[in-house]
C-alpha atoms as a printed R data frame, in Angstrom:
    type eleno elety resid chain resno       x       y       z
1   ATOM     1    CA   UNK     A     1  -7.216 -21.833   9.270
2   ATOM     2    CA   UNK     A     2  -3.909 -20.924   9.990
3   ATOM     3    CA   UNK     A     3  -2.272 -20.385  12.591
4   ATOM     4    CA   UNK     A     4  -4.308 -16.917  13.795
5   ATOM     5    CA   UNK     A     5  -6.453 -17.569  10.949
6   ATOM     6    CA   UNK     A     6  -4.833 -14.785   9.703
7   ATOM     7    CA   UNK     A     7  -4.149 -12.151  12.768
8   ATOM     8    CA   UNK     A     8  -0.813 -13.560  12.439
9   ATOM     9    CA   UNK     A     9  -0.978 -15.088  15.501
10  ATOM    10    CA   UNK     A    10   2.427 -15.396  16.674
11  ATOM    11    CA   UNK     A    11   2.928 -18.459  15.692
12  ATOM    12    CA   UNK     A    12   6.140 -18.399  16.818
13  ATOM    13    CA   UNK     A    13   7.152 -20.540  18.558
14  ATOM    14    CA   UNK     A    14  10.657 -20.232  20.846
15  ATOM    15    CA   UNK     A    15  13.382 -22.897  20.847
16  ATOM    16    CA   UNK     A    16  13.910 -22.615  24.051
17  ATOM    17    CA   UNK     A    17  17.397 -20.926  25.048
18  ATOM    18    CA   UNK     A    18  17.760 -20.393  21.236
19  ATOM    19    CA   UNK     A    19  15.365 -19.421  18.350
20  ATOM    20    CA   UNK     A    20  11.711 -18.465  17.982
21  ATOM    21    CA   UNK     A    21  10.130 -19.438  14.635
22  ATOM    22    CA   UNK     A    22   9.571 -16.215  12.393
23  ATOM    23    CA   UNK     A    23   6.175 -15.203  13.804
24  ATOM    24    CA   UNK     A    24   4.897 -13.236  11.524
25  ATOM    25    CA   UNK     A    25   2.748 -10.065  12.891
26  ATOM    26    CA   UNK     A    26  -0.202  -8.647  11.235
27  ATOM    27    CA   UNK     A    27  -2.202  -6.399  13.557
28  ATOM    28    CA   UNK     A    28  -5.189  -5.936  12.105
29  ATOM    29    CA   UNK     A    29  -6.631  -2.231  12.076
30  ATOM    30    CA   UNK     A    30  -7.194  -0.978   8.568
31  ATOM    31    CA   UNK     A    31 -10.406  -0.186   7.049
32  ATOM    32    CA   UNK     A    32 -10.834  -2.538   3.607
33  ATOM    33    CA   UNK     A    33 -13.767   0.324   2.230
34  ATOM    34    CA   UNK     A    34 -15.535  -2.651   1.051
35  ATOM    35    CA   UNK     A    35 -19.054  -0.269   1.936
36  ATOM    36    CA   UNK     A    36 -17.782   2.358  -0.159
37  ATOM    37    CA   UNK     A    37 -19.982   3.790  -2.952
38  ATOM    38    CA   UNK     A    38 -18.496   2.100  -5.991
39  ATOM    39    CA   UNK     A    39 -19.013   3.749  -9.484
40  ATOM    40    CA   UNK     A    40 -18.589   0.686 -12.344
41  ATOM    41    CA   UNK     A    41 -20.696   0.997 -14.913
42  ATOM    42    CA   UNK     A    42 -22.938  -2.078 -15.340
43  ATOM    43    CA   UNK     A    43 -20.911  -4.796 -17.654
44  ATOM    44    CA   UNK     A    44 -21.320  -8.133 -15.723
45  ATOM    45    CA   UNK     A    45 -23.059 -10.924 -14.173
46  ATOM    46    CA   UNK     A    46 -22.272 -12.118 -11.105
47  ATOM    47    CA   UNK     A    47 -21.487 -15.617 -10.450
48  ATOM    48    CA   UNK     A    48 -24.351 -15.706  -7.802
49  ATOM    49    CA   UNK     A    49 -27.221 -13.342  -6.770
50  ATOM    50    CA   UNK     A    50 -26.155 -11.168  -3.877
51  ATOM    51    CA   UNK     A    51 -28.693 -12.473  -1.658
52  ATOM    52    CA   UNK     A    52 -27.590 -16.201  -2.772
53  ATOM    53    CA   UNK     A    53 -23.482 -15.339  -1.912
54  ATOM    54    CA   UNK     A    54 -24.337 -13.681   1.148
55  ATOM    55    CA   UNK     A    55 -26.229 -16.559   2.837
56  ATOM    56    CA   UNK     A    56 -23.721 -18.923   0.996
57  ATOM    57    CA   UNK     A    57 -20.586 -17.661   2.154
58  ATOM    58    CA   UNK     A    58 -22.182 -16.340   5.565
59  ATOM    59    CA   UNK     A    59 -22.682 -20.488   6.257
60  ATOM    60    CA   UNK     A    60 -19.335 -21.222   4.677
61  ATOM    61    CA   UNK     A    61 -17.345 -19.006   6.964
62  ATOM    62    CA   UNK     A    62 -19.314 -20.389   9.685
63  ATOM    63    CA   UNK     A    63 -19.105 -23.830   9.239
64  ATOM    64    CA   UNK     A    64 -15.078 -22.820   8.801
65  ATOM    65    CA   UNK     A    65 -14.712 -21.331  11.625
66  ATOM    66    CA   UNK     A    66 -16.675 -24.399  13.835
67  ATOM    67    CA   UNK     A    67 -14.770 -26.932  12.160
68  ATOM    68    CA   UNK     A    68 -11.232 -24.983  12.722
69  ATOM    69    CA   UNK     A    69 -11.549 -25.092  16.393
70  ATOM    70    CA   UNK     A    70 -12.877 -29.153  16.003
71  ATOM    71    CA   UNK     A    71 -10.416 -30.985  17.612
72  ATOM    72    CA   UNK     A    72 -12.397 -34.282  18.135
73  ATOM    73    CA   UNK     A    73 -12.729 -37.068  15.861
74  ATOM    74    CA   UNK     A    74 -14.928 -35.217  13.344
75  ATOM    75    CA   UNK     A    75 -12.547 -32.606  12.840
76  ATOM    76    CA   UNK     A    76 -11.028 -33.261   9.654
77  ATOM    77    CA   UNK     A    77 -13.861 -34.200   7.641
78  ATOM    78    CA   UNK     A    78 -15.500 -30.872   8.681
79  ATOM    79    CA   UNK     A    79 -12.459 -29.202   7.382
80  ATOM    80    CA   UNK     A    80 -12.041 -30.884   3.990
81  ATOM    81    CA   UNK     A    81 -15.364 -29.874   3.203
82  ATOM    82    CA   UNK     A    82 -14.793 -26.307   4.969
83  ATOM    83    CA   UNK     A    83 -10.993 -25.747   3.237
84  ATOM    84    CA   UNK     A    84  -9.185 -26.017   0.330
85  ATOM    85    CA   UNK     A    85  -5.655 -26.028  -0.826
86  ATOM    86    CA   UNK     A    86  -3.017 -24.526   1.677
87  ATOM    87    CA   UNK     A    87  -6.079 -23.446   3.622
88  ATOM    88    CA   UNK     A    88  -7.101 -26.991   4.826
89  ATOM    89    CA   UNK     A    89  -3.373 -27.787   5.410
90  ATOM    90    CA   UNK     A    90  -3.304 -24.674   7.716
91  ATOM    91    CA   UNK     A    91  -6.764 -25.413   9.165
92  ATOM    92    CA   UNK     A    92  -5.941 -28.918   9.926
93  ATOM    93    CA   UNK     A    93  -2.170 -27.085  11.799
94  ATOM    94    CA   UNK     A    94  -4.249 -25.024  13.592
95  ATOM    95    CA   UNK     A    95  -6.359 -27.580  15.408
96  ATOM    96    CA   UNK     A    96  -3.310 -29.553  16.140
97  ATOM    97    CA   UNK     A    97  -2.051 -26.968  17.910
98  ATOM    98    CA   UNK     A    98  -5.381 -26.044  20.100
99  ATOM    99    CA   UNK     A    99  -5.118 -28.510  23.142
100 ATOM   100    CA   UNK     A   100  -1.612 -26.616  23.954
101 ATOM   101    CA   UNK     A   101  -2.517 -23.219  24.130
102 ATOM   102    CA   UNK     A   102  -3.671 -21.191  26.982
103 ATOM   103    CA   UNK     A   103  -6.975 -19.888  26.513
104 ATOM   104    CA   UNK     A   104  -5.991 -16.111  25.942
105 ATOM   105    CA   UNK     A   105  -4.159 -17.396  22.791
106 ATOM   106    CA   UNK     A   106  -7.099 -18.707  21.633
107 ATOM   107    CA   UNK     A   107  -9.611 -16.059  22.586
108 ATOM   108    CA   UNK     A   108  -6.857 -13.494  20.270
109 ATOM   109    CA   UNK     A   109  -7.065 -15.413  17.349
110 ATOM   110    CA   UNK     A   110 -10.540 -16.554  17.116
111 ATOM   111    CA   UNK     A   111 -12.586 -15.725  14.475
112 ATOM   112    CA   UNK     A   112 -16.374 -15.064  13.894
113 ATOM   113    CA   UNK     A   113 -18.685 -14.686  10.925
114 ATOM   114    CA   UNK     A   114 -21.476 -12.576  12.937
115 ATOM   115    CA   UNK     A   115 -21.733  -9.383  11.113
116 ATOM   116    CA   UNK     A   116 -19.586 -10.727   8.103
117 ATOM   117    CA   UNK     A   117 -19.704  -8.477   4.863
118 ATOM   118    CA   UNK     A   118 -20.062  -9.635   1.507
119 ATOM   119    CA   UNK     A   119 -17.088  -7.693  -0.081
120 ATOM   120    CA   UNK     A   120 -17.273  -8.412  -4.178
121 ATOM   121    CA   UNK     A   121 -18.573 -11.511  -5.979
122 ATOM   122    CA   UNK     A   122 -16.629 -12.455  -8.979
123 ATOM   123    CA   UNK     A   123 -18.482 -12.659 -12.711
124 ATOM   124    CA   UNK     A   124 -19.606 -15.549 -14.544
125 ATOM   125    CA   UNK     A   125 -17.348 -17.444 -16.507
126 ATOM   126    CA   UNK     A   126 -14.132 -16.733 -13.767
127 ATOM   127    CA   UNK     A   127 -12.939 -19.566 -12.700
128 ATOM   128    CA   UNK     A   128 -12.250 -20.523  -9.971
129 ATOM   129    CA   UNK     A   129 -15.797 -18.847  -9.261
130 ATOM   130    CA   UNK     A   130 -15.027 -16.194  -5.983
131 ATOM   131    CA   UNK     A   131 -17.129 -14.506  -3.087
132 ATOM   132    CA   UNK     A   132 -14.714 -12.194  -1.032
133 ATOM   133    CA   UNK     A   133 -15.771 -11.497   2.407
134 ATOM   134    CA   UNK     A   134 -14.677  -9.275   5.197
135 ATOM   135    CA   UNK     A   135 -15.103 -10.731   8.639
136 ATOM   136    CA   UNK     A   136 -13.373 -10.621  12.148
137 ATOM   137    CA   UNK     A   137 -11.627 -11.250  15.274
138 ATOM   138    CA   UNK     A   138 -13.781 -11.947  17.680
139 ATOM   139    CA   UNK     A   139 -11.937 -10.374  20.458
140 ATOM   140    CA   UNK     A   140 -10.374  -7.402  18.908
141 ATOM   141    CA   UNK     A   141 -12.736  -6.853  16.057
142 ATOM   142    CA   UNK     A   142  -9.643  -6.490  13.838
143 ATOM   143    CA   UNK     A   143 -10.776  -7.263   9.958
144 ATOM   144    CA   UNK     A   144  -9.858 -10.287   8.698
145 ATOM   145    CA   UNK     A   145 -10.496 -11.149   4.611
146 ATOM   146    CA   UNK     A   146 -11.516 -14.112   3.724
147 ATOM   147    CA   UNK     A   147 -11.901 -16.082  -0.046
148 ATOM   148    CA   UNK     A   148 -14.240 -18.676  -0.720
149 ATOM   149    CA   UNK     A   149 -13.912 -20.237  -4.032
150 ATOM   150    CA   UNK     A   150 -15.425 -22.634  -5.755
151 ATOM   151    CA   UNK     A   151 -14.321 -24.660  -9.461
152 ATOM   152    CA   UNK     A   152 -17.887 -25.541 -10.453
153 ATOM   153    CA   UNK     A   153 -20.653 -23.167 -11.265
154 ATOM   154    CA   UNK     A   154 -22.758 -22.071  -8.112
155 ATOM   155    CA   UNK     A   155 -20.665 -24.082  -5.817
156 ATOM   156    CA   UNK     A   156 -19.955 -26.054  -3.266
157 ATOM   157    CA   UNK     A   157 -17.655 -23.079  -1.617
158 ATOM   158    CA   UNK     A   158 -14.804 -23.528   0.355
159 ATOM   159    CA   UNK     A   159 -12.604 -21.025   2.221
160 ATOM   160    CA   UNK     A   160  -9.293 -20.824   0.217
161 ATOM   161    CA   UNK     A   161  -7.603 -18.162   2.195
162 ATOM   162    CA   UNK     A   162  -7.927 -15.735   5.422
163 ATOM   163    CA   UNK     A   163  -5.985 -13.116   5.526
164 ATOM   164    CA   UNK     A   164  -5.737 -10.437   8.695
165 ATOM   165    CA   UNK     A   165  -5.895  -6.544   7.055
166 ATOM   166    CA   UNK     A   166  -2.652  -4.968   8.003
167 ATOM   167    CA   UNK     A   167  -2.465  -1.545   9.884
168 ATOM   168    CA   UNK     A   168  -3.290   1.348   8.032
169 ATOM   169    CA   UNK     A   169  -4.467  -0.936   4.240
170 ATOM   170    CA   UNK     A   170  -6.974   0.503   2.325
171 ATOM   171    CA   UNK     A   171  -8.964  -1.266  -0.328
172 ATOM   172    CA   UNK     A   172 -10.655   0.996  -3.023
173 ATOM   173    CA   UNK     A   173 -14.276  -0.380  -3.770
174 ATOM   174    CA   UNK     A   174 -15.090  -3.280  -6.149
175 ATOM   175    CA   UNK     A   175 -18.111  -3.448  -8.437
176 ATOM   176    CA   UNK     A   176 -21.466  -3.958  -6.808
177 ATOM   177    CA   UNK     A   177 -21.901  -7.057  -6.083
178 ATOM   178    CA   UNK     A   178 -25.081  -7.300  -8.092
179 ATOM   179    CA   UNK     A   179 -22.722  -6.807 -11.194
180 ATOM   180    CA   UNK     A   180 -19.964  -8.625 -10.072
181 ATOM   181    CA   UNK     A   181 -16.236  -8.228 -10.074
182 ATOM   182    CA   UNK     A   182 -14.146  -9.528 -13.188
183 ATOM   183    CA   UNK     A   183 -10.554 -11.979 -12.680
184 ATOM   184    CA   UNK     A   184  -7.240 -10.524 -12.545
185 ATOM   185    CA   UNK     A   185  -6.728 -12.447 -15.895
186 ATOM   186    CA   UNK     A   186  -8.664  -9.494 -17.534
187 ATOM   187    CA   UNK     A   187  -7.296  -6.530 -15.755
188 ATOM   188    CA   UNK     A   188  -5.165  -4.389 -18.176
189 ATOM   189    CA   UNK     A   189  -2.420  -1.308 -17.283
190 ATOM   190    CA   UNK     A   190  -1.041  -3.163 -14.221
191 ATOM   191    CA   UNK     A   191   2.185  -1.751 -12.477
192 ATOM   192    CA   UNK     A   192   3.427  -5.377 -12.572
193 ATOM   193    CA   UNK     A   193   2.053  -8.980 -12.521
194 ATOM   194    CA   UNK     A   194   1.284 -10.572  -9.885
195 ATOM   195    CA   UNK     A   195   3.938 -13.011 -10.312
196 ATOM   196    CA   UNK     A   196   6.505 -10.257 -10.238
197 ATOM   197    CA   UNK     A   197   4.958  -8.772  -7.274
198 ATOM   198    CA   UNK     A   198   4.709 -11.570  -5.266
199 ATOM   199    CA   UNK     A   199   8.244 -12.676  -6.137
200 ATOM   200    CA   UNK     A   200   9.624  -8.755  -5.002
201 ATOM   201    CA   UNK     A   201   7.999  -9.548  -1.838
202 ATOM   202    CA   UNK     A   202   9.248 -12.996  -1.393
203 ATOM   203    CA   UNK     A   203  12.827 -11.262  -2.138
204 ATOM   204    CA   UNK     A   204  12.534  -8.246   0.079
205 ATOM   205    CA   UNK     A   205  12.031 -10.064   3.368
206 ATOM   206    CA   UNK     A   206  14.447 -12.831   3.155
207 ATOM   207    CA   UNK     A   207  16.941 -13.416   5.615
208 ATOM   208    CA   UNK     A   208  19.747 -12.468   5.020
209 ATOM   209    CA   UNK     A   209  20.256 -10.483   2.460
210 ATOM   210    CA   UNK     A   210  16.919  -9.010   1.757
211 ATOM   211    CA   UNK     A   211  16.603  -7.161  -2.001
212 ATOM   212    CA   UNK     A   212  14.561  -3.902  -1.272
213 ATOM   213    CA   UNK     A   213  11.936  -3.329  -4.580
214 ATOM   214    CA   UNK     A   214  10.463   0.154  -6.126
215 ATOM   215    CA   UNK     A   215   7.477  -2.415  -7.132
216 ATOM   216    CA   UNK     A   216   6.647  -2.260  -3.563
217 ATOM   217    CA   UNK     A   217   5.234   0.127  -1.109
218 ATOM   218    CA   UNK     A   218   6.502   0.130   2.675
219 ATOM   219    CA   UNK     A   219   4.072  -2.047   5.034
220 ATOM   220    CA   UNK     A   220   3.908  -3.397   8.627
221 ATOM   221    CA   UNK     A   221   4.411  -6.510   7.474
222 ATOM   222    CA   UNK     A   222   7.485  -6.588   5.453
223 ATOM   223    CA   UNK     A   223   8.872  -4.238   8.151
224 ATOM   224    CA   UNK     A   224   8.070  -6.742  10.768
225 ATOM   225    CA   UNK     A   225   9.306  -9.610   9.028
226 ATOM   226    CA   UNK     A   226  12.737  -8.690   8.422
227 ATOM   227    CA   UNK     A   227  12.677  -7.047  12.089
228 ATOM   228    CA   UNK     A   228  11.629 -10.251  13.440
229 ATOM   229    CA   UNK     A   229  14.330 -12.285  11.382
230 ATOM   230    CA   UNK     A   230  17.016 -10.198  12.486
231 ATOM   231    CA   UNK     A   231  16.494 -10.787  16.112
232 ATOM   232    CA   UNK     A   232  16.008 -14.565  16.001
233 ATOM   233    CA   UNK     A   233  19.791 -14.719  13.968
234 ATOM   234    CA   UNK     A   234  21.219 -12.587  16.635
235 ATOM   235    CA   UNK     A   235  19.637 -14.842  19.566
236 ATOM   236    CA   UNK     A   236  21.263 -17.662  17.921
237 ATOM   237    CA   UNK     A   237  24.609 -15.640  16.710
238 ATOM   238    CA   UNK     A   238  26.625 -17.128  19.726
239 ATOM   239    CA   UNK     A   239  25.459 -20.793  18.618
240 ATOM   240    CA   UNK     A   240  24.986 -21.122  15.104
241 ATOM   241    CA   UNK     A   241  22.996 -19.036  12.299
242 ATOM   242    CA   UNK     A   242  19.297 -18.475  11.367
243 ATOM   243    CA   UNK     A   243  18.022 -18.114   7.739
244 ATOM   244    CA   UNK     A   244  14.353 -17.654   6.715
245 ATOM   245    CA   UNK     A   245  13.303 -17.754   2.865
246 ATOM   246    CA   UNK     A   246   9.744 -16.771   1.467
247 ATOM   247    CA   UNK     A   247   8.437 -19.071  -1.630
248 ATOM   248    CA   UNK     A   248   6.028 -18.061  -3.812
249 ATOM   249    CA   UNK     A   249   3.564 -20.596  -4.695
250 ATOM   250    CA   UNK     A   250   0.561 -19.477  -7.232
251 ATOM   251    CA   UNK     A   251  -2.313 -17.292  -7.125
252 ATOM   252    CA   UNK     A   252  -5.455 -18.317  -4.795
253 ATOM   253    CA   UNK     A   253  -7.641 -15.677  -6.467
254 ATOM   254    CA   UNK     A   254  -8.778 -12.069  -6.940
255 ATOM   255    CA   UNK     A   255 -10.422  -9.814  -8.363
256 ATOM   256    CA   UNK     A   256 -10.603  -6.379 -10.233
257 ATOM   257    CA   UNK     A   257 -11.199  -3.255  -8.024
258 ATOM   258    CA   UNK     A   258 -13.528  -0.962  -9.652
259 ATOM   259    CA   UNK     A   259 -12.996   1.933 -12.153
260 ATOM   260    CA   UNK     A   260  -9.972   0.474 -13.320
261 ATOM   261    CA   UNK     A   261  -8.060   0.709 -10.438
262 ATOM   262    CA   UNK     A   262  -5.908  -2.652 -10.109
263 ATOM   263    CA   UNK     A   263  -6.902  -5.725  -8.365
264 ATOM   264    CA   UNK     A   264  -5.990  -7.272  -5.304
265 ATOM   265    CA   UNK     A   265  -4.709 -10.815  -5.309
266 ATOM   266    CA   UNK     A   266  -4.226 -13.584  -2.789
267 ATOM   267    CA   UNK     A   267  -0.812 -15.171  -2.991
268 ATOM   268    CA   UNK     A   268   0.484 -18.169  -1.682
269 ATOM   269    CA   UNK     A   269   3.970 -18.736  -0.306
270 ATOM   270    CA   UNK     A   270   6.066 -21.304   1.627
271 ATOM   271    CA   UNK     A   271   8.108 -19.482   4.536
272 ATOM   272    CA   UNK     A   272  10.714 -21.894   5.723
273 ATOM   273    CA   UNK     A   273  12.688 -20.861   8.744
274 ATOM   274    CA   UNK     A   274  15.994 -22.704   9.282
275 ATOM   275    CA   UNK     A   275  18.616 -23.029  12.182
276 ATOM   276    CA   UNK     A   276  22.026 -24.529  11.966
277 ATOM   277    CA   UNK     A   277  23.709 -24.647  15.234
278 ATOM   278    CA   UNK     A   278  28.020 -25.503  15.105
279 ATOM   279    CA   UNK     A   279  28.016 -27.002  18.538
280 ATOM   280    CA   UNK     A   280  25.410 -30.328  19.236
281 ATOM   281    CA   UNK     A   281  23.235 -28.899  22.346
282 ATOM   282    CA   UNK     A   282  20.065 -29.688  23.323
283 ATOM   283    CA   UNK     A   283  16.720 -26.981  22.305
284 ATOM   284    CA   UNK     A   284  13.514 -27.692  23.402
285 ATOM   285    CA   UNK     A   285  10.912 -26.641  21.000
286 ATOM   286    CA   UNK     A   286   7.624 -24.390  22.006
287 ATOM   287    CA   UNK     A   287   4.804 -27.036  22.532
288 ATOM   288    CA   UNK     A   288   2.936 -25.892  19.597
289 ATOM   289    CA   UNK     A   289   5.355 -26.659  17.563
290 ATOM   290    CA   UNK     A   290   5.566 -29.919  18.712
291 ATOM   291    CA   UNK     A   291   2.137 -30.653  18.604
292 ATOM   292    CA   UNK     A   292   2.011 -29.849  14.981
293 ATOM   293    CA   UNK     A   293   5.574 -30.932  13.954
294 ATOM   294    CA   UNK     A   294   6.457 -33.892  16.238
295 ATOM   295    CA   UNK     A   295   9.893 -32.047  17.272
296 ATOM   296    CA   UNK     A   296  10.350 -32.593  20.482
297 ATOM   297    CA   UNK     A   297  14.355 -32.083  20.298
298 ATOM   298    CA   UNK     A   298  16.684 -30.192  18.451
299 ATOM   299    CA   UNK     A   299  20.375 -30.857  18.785
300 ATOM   300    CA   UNK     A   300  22.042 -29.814  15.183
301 ATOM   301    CA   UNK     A   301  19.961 -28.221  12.759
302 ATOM   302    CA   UNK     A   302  15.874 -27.632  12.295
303 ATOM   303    CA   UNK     A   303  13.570 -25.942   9.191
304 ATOM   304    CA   UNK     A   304   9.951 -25.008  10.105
305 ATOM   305    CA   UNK     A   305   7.552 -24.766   7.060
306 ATOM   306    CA   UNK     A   306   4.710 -22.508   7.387
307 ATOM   307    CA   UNK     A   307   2.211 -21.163   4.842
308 ATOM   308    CA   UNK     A   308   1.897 -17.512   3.932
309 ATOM   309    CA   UNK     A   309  -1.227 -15.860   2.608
310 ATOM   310    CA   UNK     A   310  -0.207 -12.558   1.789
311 ATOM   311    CA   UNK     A   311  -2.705 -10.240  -0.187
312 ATOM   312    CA   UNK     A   312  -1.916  -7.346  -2.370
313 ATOM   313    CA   UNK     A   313  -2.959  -4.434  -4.227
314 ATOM   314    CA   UNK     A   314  -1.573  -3.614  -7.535
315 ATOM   315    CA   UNK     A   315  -3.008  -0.536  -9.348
316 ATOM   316    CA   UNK     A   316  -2.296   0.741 -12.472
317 ATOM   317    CA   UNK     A   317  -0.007   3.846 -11.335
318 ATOM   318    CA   UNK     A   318   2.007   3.689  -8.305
319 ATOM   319    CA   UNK     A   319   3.124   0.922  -6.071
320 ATOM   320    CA   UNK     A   320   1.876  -2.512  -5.164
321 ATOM   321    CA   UNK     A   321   0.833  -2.697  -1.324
322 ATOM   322    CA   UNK     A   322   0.066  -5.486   1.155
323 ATOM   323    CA   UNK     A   323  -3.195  -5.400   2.544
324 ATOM   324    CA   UNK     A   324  -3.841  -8.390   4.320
325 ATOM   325    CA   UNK     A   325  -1.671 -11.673   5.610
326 ATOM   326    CA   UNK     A   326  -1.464 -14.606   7.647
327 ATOM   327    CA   UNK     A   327   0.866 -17.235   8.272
328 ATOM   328    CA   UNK     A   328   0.440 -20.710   9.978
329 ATOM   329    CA   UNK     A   329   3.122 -23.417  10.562
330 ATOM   330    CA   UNK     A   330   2.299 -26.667   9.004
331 ATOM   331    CA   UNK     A   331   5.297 -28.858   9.267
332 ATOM   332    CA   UNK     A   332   8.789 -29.334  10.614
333 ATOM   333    CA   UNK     A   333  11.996 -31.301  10.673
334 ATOM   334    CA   UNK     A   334  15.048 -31.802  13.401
335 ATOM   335    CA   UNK     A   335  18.152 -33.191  14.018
């Protein structure tokens, strides 16, 4: 998945004697309350028994997470059928990357399914059909969310998006999963849609010139971003300028919380970093971004693409919050 399948792992990745690609950070130490007594009254069906989604998406995740870290010849077949959407693209980044970092960077971003929760299950009839899982980083045991979705009824599953919890989130409960959770489609009283939310974000950590929103609460993530953006552009100040832009793609999925309190939704964005320099020189890229990119050089000018899940709450009073993101870098160009 990407890059630290969703503990942000630094992807960052330093022009050497210039710019570091926007690594985005997303320490992951909040509690999601996905074993929290949830009080819905019984309206629903889920999509799948509970037994059924948990030993479904418990060998999903698994299979994911083996087939992320696959960098042999049967490494991208494993991941189409693992991934889907941005996720594969990320997936199949992430693997590219592998044979160039040290082992400690692995070891911090690797992910495991063993004691994986089954968070909410969506209803029958949603579509794309959704399990929502909580599981982890190996290593620091930092909670990382992770979709599975799935267009047809009862599956195949595939992950769709991971997403590392951000310090200090808190997820109210869903419905029990033997009741199942109902699409943001249906969800009534919001604060804002998702598309505005998602587009407030995108707006409030671009570089430069970020547009602060009331739709949004403060987070470590949006924090960090524009943090992080403002110290590449002054590395590069004395050579040229940096510019980083966040944009929103769709919806991956969600679901309703319980007792009408909002849903949370996984968003999709493009980040694109950018650096113009005014004087030809010569910048050597990090190797992982040459492994995944193919830069090996950068004289005038280069953009770095990366995909952004970013995950949010929006409740019905109040402010939307981020809860969970990740970001991987997928593609690249140089002059």
């Amino acid at each position: 998945m990407p890059r630290p399948v969703t503990r942000r792992r630094t992807l960052a990745t330093a022009l050497v004697g210039a710019v570091a690609s926007a690594s985005l950070l997303v320490a992951c130490t909040g509690d999601t309350g996905g074993t929290a007594t949830p009080t819905a009254a019984p309206t629903a069906t889920p999509a799948l028994a509970q037994s059924e989604a948990t030993t479904t998406g418990t060998g999903v995740l698994t299979d994911a997470i083996t087939a992320r870290a696959d960098t042999g010849a049967t490494g991208p077949a494993a991941r189409a059928k693992a991934y889907t959407g941005s996720a594969l693209a990320s997936a199949n980044a992430w693997a590219k990357s592998l044979p160039v970092l040290t082992d400690a960077q692995k070891a911090d971003n690797e992910l495991t399914s063993e004691g994986a929760k089954l968070l909410a299950v969506s209803t029958v009839g949603t579509v794309p059909q959704q399990l929502l899982f909580q599981a982890s980083l190996k290593k620091s045991g930092n909670p990382v969310l992770a979709l599975l979705t799935s267009d047809t009824q009862g599956g195949p599953f595939q992950v769709a998006a991971l997403a590392t919890v951000v310090p200090d989130a808190r997820l109210d409960a869903f419905a029990p999963t033997t009741l199942g959770s109902g699409p943001v489609s249906g969800a009534t009283d919001l604060v804002a849609t998702p598309e505005a939310v998602a587009s407030s974000f995108a707006q409030s950590v671009r570089y430069p010139d970020p547009v602060t929103s009331k739709l949004l609460a403060t987070d470590a993530l949006s924090d960090q971003l524009r943090t992080t953006a403002t110290a590449q552009a002054k590395a590069v100040a004395a050579q040229g300028s940096f510019s980083q832009d966040h944009q929103p793609r769709g919806q991956v999925g969600g679901l309703q919380l319980t007792s009408g309190n909002g849903v949370i939704v996984f968003e999709d964005l493009a980040r694109r970093d950018r650096i113009a320099l005014r004087t030809p020189v010569k910048l050597t890229p990090g190797k992982d971004v040459t492994a995944i990119t193919g830069i090996t050089t950068i004289t005038t000018e280069a953009q770095l693409t990366s995909n952004e899940v970013v995950v949010f709450v929006i409740p019905t009073t109040g402010q939307a919050t981020v809860v969970a993101a990740s970001d991987q870098l997928v593609s690249g160009s140089a002059k």
